[in-house]
N, C-alpha and C positions, 0 to 999 in steps of 0.2 A: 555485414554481420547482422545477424538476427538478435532482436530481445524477446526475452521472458518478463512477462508481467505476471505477478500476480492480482486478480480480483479479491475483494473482500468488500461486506454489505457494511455498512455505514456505524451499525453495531461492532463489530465486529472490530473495526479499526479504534471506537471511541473504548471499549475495554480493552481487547489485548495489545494494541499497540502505543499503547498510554503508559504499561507496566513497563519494568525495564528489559525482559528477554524482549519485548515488539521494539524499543528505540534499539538495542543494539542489533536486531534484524536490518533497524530501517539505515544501518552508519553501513552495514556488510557494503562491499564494492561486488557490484553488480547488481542488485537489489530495486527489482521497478517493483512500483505498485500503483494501481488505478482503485480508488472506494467509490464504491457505487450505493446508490438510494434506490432500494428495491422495489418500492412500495413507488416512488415518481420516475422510475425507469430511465435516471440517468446516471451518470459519471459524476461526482461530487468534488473529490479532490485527485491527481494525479501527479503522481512522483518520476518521472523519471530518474532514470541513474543518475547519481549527483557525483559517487566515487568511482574511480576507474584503475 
């Protein structure tokens, strides 16, 4: 079985996923996400699926 990740730049996760539509994003079952540092061209935090 395949995953969908979503990317999101480092910004991006510190505002909209701080609010409460981005936590109830982050509880959804299926819900990966990888933040990345655009500016140091890496992966910073990553989520995988935590609900199933």
């Amino acid at each position: 079985m395949r995953q969908i990740y979503l990317a999101v730049e480092r910004n991006v996760f510190e505002t909209f996923f701080k609010q409460e539509v981005g936590q109830l994003l982050l509880e959804e079952p299926g819900f990966c996400l990888f933040v990345f540092d655009a500016k140091m061209e890496e992966i910073v935090q990553w989520k995988p699926q935590v609900n199933s």
